[in-house]
N, C-alpha and C positions, 0 to 999 in steps of 0.2 A: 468555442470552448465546449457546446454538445457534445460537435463529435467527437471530440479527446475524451470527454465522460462517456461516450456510448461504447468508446474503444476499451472501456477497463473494466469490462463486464464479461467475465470464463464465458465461454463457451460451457453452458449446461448439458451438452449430447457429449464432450469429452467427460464428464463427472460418472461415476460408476453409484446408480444408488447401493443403500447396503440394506439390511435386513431392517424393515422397522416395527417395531412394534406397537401395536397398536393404543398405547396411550400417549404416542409421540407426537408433537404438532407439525412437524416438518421430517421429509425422509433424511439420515443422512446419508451421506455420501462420500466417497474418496475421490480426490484430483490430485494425476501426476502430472506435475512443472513442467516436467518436460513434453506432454501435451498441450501444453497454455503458449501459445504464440507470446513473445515479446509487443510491449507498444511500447511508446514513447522513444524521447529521444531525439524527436525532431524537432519542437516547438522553445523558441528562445523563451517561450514565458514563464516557463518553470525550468528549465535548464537541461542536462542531457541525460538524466535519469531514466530507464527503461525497468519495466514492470512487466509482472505477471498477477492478474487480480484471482486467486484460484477457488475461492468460495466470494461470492456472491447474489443477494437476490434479485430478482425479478416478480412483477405482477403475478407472473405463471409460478413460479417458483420462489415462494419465498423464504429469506434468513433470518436471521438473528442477530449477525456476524458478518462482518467482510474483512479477506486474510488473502493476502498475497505477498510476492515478493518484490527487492526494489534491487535493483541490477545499477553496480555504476564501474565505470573505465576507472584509472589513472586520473584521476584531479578531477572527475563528475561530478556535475553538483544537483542537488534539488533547491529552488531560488526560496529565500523566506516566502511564506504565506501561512495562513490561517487557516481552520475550518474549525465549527461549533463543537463536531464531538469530538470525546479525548481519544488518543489514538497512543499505542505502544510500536515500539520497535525490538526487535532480536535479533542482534548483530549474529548471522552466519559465516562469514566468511569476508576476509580482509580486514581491514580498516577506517575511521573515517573520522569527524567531529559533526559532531551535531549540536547548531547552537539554538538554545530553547530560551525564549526571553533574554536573550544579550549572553547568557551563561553558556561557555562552550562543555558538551561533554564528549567523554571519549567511546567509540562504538567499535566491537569486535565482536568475535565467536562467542558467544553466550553471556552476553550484555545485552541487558535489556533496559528499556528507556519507558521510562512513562509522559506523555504528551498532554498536559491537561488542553480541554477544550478553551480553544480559543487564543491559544499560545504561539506567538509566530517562532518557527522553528525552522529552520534549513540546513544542509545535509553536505558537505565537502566531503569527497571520495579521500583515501591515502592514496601513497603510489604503487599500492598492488592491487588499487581497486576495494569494491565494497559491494555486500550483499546481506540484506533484511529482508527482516517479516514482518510486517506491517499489520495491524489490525485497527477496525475498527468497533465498537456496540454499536451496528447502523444496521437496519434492513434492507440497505443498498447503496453503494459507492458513487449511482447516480444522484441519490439525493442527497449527499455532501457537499456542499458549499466551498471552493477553494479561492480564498483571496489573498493572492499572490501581494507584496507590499509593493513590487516596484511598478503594479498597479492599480494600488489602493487610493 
């Protein structure tokens, strides 16, 4: 499971910083998606959801925030699991449900979900497929705990 946590870490040499000024604690910065390699997708333990993590930190570089996307086919799923901090969604593009504590809700183009910490939640694509944004309050997606239920 490291290395699927090492794999959902941007590439910070694709990130452009911006101007900062100097009473900022962190520079910021712009990342296009379409720079951010896909991962996931292959691993039965979370299902066949593929991502783009396009803000996150590092030792060298650190956030505040981690914000990416969640890419799924035709009937793709994200499997329940957990993690401590609360986490949002904003349905981009398609459709899907997403069931938060037993409660299914519906996710589309400008729906957004709130995930309190610690909620097992999981993700069914529609049949045109499904596409979110994902955040976390974390200073980095490695240090996010994910416990999946079907191996808890």
């Amino acid at each position: 499971m490291t290395d699927l946590l090492d794999s959902f870490a941007a590439e910070i040499g694709t990130a452009t910083p911006l101007h900062q000024a100097s009473n900022l604690p962190h520079a910021p910065l712009a990342v296009d998606a379409a720079h951010v390699p896909l991962s996931g997708g292959t691993d039965p333990t979370y299902g066949e959801v593929r991502w783009r993590t396009l803000i996150n930190g590092t030792p060298e570089a650190p956030r505040d925030l981690v914000l990416g996307l969640a890419e799924f086919g035709p009937g793709d799923r994200l499997l329940p699991h957990r993690h401590t901090p609360a986490e949002f969604y904003l349905g981009v593009q398609g459709s899907g449900t997403v069931t938060i504590d037993g409660v299914p809700h519906h996710i589309a183009p400008g729906i957004a979900l709130y995930i309190p910490g610690d909620a097992e939640h999981g993700t069914v694509a529609g049949p045109e497929g499904l596409r979110f944004a994902y955040g976390f309050a974390s200073a980095g997606f490695e240090s996010i705990e994910y416990r999946f239920s079907a191996s808890a």
